[in-house]
N, C-alpha and C positions, 0 to 999 in steps of 0.2 A: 504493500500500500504506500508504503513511504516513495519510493522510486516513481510511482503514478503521480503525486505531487511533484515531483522535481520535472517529468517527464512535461506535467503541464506547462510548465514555464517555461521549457523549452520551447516548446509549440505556440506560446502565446505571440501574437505580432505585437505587443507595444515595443516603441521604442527605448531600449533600457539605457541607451547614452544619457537622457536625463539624468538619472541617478547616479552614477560613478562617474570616476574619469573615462571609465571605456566598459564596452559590453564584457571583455574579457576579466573585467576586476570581479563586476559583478558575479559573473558564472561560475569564478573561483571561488568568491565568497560563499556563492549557495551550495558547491559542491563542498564544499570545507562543513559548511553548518549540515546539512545532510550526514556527515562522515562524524558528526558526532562534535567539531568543532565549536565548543561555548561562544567564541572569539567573535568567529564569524557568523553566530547566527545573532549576537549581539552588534554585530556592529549595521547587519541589516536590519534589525529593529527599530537601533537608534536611527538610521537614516530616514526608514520608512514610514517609521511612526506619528511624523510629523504628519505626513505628507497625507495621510489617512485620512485626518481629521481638517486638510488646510483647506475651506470653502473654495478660496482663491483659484484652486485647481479645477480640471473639468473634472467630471463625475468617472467618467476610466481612469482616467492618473491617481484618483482617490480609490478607487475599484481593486486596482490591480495593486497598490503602494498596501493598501487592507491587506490583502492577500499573501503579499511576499510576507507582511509581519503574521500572520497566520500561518505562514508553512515554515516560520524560524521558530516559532512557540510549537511546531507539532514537535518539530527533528527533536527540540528539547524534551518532549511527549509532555508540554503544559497543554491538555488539552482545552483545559477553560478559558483560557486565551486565547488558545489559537482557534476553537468554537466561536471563540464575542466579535474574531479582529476577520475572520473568513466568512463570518455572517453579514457584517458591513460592506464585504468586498462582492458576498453574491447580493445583498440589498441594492449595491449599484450597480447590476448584472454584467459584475467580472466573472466568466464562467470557472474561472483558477479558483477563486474564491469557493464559488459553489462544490466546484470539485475535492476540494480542502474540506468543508463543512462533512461533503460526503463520506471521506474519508475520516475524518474524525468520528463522526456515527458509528460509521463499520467496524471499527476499532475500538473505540468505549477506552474510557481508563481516565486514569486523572481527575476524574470528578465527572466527565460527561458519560452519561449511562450509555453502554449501545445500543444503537436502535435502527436496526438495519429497516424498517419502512422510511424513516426519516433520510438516510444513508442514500435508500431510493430516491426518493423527492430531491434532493440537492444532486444527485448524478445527473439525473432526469434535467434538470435545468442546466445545469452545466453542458447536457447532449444538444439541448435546444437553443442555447447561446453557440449552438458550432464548436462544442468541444469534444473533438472522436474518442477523446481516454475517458470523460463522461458516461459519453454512450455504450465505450466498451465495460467500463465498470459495472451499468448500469444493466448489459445483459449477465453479467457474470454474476450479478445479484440473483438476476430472475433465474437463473440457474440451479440456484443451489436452494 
């Protein structure tokens, strides 16, 4: 499940020059914070976390900025964070976002109960925002 998150990001088209000096920092930084990296999933926090909540921004830069700070609270497995910060990011229908919530459902721990219908609904939107790892989750649900 964890890998479906990073893999979304991969896939996602925002532009991530915004945020670093280069798309290369960033990618290190999440594959760092994914591998278990405190370092780096904090310092994408501290970047992102602004950015979540800054009006100023359009509604995807705040979408997607939710989102990364949601999938650096999952690698850490806080998943009540990274539930509150991936639910703001599918709210502004960043599919990563939703796909993160979904993920965190299927998963359970850290204080959010599992709840694989709920898991469904957040893949389910993330399939319908045009996200394939969504949709593929989303049969793999219906699967089992």
């Amino acid at each position: 499940m964890k890998k479906f998150v990073f893999i979304l990001f991969l896939l996602c088209g925002v532009n991530l020059l915004w945020a670093y000096d280069s798309e290369d920092e960033f990618i290190q930084d999440l594959n760092a914070c994914e591998n278990k990296d405190k370092q780096a999933c904090k310092r994408l926090i501290s970047f992102f976390e602004p950015r979540c909540n800054d009006k100023s921004l359009s509604k995807e830069v705040r979408g997607y900025a939710c989102s990364v700070v949601g999938a650096a609270y999952s690698s850490n497995k806080e998943y009540r964070k990274a539930a509150s910060f991936s639910q703001k990011g599918c709210d502004l229908n960043d599919a990563v976002g939703c796909g993160i919530l979904g993920s965190v459902f299927a998963i359970g721990g850290g204080g959010v109960k599992q709840n694989k219908a709920k898991a469904k609904e957040y893949y389910g939107k993330a399939c319908d925002l045009g996200e394939q790892a969504g949709c593929d989750a989303y049969k793999i649900l219906n699967s089992i």
